[in-house]
Each structure stands twice: as C-alpha cells, then as structure tokens.
KELO-28498 format. One line per field, with one value per residue: residue number from 0; residue in one letter; x, y, z negated of N, C-alpha, C in turn. Coordinates in nm, 2 decimals, decimal comma, always signed. Each point is the difference from the previous one (the first is absolute). Layout:
<atoms>
pos = (NUM|...) .
code = (a|...) .
n.u = (X|...) .
n.v = (Y|...) .
n.w = (Z|...) .
ca.u = (X|...) .
ca.v = (Y|...) .
ca.w = (Z|...) .
c.u = (X|...) .
c.v = (Y|...) .
c.w = (Z|...) .
</atoms>
This chain:
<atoms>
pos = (0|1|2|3|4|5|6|7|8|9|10|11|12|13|14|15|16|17|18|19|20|21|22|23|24|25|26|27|28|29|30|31|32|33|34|35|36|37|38|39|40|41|42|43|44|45|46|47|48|49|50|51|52|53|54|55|56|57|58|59|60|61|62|63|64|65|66|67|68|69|70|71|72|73|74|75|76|77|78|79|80|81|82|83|84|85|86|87) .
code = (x|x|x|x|x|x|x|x|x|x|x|x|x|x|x|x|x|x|x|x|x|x|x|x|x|x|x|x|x|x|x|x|x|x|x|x|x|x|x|x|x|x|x|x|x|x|x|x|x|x|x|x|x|x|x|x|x|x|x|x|x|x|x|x|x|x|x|x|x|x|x|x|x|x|x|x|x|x|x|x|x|x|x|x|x|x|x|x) .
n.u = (+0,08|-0,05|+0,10|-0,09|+0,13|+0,03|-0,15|+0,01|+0,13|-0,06|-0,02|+0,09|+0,04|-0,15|-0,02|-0,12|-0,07|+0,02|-0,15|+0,09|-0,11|-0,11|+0,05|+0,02|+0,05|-0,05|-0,15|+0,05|+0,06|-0,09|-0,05|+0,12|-0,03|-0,16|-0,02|+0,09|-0,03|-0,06|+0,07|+0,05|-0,08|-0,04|+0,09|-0,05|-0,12|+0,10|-0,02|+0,01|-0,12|-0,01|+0,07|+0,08|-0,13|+0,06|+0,12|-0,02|-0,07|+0,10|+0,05|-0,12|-0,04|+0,08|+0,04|-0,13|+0,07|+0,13|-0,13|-0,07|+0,10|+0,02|-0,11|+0,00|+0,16|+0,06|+0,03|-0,10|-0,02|+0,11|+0,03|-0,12|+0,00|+0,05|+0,01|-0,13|+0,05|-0,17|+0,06|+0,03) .
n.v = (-0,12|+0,08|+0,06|+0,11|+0,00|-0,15|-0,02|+0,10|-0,07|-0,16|+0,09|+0,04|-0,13|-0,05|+0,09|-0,04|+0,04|+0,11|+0,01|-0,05|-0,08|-0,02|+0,06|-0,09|+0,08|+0,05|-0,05|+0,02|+0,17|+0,05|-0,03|+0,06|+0,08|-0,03|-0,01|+0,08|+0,03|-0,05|+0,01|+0,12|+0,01|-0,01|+0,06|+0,10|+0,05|-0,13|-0,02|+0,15|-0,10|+0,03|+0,05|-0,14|-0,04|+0,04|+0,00|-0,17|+0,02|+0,03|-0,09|-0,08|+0,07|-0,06|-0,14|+0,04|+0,06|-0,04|-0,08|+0,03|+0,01|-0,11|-0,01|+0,11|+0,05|-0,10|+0,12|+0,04|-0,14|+0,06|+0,16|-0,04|-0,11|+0,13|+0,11|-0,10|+0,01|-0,02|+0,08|-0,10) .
n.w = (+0,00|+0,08|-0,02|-0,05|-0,10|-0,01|+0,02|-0,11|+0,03|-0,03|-0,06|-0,07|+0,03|-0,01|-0,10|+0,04|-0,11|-0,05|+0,05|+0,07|-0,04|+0,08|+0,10|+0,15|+0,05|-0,10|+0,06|+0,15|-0,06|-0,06|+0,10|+0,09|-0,07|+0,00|+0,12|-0,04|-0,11|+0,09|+0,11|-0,03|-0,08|+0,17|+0,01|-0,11|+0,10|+0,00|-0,09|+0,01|+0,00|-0,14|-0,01|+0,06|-0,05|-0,14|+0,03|+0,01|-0,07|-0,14|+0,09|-0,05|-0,09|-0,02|+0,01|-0,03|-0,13|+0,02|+0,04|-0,16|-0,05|+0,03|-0,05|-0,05|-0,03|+0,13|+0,03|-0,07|+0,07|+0,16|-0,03|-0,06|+0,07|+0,07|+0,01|-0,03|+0,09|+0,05|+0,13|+0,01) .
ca.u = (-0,08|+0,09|-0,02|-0,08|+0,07|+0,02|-0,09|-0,05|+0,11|-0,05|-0,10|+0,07|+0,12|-0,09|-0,14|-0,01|-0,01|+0,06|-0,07|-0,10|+0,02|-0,05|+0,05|+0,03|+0,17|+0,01|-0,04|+0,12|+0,12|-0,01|+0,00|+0,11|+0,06|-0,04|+0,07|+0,16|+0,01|-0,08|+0,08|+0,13|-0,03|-0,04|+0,17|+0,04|-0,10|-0,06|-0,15|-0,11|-0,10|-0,13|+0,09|+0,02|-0,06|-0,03|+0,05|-0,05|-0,16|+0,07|+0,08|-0,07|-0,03|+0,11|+0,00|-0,15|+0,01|+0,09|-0,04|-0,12|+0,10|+0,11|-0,11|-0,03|+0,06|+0,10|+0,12|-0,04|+0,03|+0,14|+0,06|+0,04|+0,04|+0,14|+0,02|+0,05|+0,08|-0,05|-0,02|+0,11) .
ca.v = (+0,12|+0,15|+0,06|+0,12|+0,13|-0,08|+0,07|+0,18|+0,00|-0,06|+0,07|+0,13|-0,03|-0,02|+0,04|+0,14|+0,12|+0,03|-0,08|-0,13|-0,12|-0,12|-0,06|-0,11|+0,06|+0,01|-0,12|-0,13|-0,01|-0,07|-0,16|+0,00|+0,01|-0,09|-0,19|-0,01|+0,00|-0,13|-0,06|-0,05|-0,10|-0,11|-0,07|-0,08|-0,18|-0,07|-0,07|+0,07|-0,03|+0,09|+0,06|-0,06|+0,06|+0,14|+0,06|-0,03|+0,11|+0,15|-0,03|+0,09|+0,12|+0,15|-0,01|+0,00|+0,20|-0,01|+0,01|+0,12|+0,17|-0,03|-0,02|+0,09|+0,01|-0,10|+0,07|-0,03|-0,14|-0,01|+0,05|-0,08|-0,11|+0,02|+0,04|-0,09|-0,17|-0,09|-0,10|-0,05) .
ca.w = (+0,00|+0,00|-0,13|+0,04|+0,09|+0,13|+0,05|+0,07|+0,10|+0,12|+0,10|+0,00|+0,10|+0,11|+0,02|+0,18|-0,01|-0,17|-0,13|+0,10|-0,10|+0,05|+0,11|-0,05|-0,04|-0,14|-0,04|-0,02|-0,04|-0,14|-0,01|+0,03|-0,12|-0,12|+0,02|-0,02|-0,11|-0,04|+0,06|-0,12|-0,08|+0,04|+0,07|-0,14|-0,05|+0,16|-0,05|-0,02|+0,11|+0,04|+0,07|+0,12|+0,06|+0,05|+0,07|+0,13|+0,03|+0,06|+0,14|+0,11|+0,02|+0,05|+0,09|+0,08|+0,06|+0,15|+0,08|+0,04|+0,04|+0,18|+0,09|+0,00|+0,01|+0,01|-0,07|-0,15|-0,02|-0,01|-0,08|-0,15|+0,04|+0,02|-0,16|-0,06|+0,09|+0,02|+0,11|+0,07) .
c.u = (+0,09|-0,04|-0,04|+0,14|+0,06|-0,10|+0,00|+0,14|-0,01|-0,18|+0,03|+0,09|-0,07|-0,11|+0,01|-0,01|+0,00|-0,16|-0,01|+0,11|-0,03|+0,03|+0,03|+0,16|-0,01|+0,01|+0,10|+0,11|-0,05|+0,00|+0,12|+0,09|-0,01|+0,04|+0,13|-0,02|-0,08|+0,07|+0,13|-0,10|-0,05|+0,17|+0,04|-0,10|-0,10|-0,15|-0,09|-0,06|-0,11|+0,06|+0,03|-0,16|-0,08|+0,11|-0,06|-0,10|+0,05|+0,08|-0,12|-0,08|+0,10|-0,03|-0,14|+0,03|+0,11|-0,07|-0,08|+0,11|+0,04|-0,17|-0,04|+0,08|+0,15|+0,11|+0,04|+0,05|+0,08|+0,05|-0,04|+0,07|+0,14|+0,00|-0,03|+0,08|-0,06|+0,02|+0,17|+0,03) .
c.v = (+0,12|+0,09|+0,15|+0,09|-0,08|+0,01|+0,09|+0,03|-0,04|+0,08|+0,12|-0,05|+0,00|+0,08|+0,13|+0,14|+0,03|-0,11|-0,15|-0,08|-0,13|-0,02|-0,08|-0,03|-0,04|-0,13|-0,13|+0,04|-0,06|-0,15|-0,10|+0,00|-0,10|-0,13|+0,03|-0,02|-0,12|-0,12|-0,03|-0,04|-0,16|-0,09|-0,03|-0,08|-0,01|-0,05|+0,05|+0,01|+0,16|+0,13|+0,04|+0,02|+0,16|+0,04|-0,01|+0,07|+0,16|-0,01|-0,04|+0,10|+0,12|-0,06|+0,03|+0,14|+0,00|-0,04|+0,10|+0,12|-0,07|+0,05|+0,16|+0,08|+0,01|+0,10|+0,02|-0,10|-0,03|+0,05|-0,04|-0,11|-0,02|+0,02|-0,10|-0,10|-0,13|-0,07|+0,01|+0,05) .
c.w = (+0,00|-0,14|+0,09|+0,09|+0,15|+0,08|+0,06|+0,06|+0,14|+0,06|+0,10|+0,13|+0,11|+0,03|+0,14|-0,07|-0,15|-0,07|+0,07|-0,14|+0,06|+0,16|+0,03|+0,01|-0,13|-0,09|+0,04|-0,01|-0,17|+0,00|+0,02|-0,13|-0,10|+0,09|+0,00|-0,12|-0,07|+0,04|-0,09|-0,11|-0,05|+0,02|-0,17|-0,07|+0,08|-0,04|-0,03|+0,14|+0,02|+0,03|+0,11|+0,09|+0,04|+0,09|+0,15|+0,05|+0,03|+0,12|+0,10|-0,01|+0,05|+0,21|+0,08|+0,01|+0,08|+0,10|+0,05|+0,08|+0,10|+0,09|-0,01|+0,01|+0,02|-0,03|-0,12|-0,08|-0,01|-0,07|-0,14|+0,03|-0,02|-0,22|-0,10|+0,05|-0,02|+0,10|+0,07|+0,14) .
</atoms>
C-alpha cells in the first residue's frame, strides 16, 4: 500500500492539469506504483496468495486503461508508455 506523501508524488508526476486526480494517466501511473511495491513483497513471500491475487486484478486493471488511452488517445499512450517503460 502507498503511504499518502508516495501518492500525492505519483499524481503530481502524471497528472494533465494542476486539479486532474483521476485521469487515466493518473490512475495507471498509481497502479504502476502499487504492482511494484506489491511485487517486492510478494519476492519476500512467496505464499502470500491473497495478495498475489490482488496484484493480479491491479495488472489488469491498469492494463483495460492502457487500452482505454491506446484507443482514445494513441500519443498520450506512447508518451506514458515510454515514461513508465512498459513496453519493450
């Protein structure tokens, strides 16, 4: 879980305009964040299943809004794409 000042950093890195909180820039740079950080705690325990399924639900939800922005708009997409280094 992000602690509040990690958050309002990761909005600030993404957000379109000084009040946009919910974009969807916003929404999968937050989500980006929380499967990294779920991710290293899943690599010191491996057995935490319910967990392991939330992250899975936050990877596809980040991944249904990279579609929604590749489908509305594909520059947009890139340029986050590039900045988190999701795509190869």
């Amino acid at each position: 879980m992000l602690t509040k000042r990690k958050k309002q950093t990761a909005i600030k890195d993404f957000q379109v305009h000084d009040t946009d909180t919910g974009s969807a820039e916003v929404q999968i740079g937050l989500l980006t964040k929380q499967i990294k950080a779920l991710a290293d705690h899943l690599k010191k325990n491996s057995k935490d299943h319910h967990s392991r399924r939330g992250l899975l639900m936050m990877v596809g939800k980040r991944r249904r809004f990279l579609q929604y922005l590749k489908r509305t708009d594909e520059k947009k997409y890139d340029k986050l794409a590039k900045k988190l280094e999701l795509e190869a």
